[in-house]
C-alpha positions as CSV (number, residue, x, y, z in Angstrom):
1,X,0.0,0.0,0.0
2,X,1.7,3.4,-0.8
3,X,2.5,5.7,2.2
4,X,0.5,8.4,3.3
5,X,1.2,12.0,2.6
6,X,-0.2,14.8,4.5
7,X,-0.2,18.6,3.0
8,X,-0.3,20.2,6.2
9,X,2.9,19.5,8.7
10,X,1.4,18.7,12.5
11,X,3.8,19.5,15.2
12,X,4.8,16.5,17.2
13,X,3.0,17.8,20.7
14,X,-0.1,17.9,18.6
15,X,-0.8,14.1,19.0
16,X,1.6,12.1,20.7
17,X,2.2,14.3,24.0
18,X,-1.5,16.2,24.5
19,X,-3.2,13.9,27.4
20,X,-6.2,15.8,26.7
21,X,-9.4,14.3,25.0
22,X,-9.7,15.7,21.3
23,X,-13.5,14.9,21.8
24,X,-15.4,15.4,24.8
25,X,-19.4,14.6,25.4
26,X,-20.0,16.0,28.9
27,X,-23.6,15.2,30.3
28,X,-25.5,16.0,27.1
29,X,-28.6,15.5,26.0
30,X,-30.4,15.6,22.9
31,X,-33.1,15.0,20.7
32,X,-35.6,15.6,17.7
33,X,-38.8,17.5,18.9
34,X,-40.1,16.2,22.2
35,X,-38.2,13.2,21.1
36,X,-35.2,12.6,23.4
37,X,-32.5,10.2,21.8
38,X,-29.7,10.7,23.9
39,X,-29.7,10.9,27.8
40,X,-27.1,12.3,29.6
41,X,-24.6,10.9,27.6
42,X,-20.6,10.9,28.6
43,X,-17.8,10.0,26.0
44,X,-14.4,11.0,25.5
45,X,-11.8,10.2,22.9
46,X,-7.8,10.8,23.1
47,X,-6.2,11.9,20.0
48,X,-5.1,9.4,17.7
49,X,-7.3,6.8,18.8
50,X,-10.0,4.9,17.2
51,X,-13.5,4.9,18.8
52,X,-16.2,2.8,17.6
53,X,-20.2,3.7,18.4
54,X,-22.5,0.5,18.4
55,X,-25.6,-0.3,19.2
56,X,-28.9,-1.1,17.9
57,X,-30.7,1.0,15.0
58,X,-31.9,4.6,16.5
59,X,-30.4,4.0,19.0
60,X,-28.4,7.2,18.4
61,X,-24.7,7.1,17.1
62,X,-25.5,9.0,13.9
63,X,-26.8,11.6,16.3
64,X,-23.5,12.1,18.5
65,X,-21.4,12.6,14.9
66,X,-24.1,15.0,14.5
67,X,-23.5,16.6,17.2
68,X,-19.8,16.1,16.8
69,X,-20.2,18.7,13.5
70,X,-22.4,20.8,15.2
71,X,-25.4,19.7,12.9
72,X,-27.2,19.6,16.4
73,X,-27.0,21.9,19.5
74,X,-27.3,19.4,22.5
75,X,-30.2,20.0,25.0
76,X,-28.2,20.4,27.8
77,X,-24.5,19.6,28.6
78,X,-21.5,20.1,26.7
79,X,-19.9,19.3,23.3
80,X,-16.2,19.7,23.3
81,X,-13.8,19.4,20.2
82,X,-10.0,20.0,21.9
83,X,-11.4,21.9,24.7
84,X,-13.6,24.3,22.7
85,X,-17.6,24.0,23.6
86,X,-19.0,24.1,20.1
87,X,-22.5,25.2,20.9
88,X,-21.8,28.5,21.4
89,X,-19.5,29.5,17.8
90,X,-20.5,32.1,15.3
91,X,-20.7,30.6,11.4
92,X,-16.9,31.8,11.3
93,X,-16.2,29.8,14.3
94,X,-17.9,26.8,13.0
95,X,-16.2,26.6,9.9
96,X,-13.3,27.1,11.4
97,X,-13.7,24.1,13.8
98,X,-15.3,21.7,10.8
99,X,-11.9,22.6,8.5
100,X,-10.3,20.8,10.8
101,X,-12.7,17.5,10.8
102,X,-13.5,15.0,7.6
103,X,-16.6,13.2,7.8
104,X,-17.1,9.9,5.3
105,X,-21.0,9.6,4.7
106,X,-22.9,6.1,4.4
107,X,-22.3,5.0,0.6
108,X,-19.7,7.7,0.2
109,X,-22.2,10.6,-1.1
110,X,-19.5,11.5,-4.0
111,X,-21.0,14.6,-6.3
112,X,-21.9,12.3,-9.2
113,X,-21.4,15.3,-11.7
114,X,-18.1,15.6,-10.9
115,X,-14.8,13.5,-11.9
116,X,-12.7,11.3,-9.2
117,X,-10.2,14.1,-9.4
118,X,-12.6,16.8,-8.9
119,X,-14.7,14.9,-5.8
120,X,-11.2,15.2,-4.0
121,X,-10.5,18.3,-5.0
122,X,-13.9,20.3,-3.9
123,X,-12.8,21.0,-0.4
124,X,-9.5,22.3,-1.5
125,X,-10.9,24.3,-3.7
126,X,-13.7,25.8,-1.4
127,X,-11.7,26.3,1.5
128,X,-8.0,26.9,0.6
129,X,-6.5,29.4,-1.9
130,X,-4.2,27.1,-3.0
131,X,-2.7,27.2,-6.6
132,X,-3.9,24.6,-9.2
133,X,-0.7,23.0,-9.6
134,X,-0.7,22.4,-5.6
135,X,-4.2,21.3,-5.8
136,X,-3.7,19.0,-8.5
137,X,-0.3,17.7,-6.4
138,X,-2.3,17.0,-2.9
139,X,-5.3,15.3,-5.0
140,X,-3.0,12.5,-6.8
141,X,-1.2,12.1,-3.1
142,X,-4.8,11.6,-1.4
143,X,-6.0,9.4,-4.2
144,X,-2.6,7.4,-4.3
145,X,-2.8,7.0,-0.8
146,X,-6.1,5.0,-1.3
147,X,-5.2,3.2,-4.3
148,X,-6.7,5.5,-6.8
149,X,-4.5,7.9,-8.5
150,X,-5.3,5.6,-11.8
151,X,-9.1,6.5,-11.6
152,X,-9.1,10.7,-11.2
153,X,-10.4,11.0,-14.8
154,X,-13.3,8.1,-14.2
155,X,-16.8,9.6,-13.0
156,X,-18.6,8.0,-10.0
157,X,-20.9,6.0,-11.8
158,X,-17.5,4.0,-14.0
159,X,-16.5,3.2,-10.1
160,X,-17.1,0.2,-8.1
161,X,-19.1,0.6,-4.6
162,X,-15.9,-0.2,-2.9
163,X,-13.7,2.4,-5.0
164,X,-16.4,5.1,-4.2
165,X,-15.8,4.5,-0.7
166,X,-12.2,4.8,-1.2
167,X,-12.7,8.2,-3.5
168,X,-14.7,9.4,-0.6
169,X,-12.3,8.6,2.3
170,X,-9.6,10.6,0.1
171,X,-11.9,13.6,-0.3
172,X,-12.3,13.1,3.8
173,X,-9.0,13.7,4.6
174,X,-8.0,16.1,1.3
175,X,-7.9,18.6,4.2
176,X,-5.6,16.7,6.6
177,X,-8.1,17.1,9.2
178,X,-7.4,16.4,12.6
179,X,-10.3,14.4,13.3
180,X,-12.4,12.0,10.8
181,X,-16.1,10.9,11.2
182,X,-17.6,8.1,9.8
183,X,-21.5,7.0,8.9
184,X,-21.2,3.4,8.0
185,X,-18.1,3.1,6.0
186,X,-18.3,-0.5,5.7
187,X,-22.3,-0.6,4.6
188,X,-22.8,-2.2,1.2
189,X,-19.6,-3.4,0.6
190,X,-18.5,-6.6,-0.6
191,X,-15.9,-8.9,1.7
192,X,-12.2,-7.5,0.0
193,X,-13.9,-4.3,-0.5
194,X,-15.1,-4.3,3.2
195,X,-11.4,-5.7,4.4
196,X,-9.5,-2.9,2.2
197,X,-11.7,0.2,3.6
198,X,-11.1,-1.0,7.4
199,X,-6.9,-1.5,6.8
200,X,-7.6,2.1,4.8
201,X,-9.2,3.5,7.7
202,X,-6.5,1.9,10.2
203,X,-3.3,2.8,8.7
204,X,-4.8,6.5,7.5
205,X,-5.2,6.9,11.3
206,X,-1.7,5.7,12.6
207,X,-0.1,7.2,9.5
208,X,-1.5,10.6,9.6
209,X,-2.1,11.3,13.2
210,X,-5.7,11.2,13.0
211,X,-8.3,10.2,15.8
212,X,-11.6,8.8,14.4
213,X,-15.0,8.1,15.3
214,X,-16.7,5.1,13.4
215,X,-21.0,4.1,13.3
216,X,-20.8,0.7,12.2
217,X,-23.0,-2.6,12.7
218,X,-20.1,-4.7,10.9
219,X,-18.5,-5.5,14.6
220,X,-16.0,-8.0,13.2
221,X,-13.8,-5.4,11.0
222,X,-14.7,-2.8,13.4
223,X,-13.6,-4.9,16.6
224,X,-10.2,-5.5,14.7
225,X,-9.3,-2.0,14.1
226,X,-10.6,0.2,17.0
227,X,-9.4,1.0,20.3
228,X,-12.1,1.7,21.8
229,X,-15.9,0.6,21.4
230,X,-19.0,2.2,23.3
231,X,-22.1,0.9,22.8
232,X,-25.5,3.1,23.2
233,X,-28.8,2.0,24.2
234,X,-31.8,4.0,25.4
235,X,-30.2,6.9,25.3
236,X,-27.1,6.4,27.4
237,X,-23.8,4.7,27.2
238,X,-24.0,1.5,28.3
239,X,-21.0,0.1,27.9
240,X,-17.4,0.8,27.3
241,X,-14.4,-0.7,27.0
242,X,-11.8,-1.8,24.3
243,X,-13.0,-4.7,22.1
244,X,-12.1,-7.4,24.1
245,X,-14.0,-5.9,27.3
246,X,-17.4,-5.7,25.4
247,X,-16.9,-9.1,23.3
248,X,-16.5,-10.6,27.4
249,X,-18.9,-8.5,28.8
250,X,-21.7,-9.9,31.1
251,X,-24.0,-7.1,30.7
252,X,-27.1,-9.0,28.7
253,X,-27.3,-6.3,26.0
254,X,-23.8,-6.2,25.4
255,X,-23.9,-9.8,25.1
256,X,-26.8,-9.9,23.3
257,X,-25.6,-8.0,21.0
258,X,-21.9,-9.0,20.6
259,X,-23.1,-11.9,19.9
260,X,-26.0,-11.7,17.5
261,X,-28.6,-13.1,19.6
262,X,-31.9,-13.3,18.7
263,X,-33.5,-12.9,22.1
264,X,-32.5,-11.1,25.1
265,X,-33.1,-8.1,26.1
266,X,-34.1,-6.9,23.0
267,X,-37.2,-9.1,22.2
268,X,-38.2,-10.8,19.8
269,X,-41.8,-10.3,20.1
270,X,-42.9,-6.4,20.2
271,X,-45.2,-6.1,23.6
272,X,-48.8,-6.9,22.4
273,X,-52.2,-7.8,23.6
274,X,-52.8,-11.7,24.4
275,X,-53.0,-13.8,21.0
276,X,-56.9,-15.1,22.1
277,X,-58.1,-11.4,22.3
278,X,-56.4,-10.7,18.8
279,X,-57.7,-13.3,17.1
280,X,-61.5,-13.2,18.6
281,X,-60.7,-16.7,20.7
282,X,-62.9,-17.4,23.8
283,X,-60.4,-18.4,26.7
């Protein structure tokens, strides 16, 4: 795999000696109308690590990256990204704080109007004032660095599902951001496909000093890349641990779902009135 090249140098202190959490969730809660998804919630993530969110659907891990890019204000309690609250910024503030974060969407949501080359080259384009022949320089490292230098002149629909994903993890980091989000980056995706994304997603981490925040349901490649895994359930945290913790865990949800158990916790059967008074039968 070729090595990873970053455009922006990061001094050594920013990642190796800071003890303090690049993302911080203190006590917040949050929700959608009078609907409350999350509870109180507490998370924290050191820089350079890999944290994993599981946990059944709506549960509310696509709401915490939300919140993460301030595409949500929380109810109440705190959102922190390397000690700065983010409910509080102005636009300039905001955009500020989001140049410094990538965020892979489910399926990869490339702009299918626009080349491989020029998918990758969008946020360069909108938020640097770089010269074209810089530009052009950065985009073949990023699309190198996931296999794809060959394909800048294909459009997205001439790519596989898996190279999509790949086009869109290079537009993620075109910035060098200092912290990448992703919505189900392994949805979709065929077994190699599946296998390259999650070394991608490893090594792009380690190689460029990135911390990252995956949603995934595929536990098996994202149990063998993360250092961390917390799993959300009615609104709170439940559990948290590294992988090995939760896949040992005696808490019945955790285990329940760990192990892909049909009945637990989570039921099978949705709470209902007695068969005999749905179906008319005399007791």
């Amino acid at each position: 795999m070729a090595p990873f090249v970053s455009a922006r140098p990061r001094p050594a202190c920013v990642n190796s000696t800071s003890t303090a959490p690049l993302i911080e969730l203190r006590n917040v809660s949050c929700g959608y109308g009078d609907r409350v998804i999350l509870d109180g919630v507490n998370l924290s993530l050191e820089r350079g690590k890999v944290l994993a969110l599981i946990g059944t659907s709506g549960g509310g891990k696509t709401t915490v990256l939300r919140l993460l890019g301030r595409q949500l204000r929380p109810l109440s309690g705190q959102v922190l990204f390397d000690g700065q609250d983010l409910a509080p910024l102005d636009l300039d503030g905001l955009y500020a704080v989001r140049r410094r974060m990538g965020m892979l969407f489910q399926f990869g949501a490339l702009f299918t109007d626009l080349s491989v080359f020029e998918n990758v080259a969008f946020p360069l384009r909108e938020h640097t004032d770089l010269p074209e022949a810089m530009i052009r320089d950065l985009v073949l490292m990023k699309l190198n660095a996931v296999g794809l230098r060959g394909a800048r002149d294909l459009m997205p629909s001439e790519v596989s599902g898996g190279m999509a994903r790949r086009v869109a993890l290079a537009r993620a980091i075109a910035l060098d951001p200092d912290l990448v989000l992703y919505d189900e980056p392994f949805a979709g995706l065929d077994p190699i496909s599946l296998g390259v994304a999650a070394r991608l997603i490893r090594d792009l981490n380690d190689a460029l000093g990135l911390t990252s925040v995956i949603v995934s349901h595929d536990l098996h490649e994202t149990f063998g890349i993360a250092d961390q895994v917390a799993m959300i359930a009615n609104g709170r945290v439940v559990a948290q641990g590294t992988p090995d913790e939760l896949r040992h865990s005696s808490d019945p949800l955790v285990h329940q779902f760990v192990g892909a158990e049909a009945d637990g916790p989570v039921r099978f059967h949705q709470p209902a009135r007695p068969v005999a008074e749905d179906f008319g039968v005399s007791a």
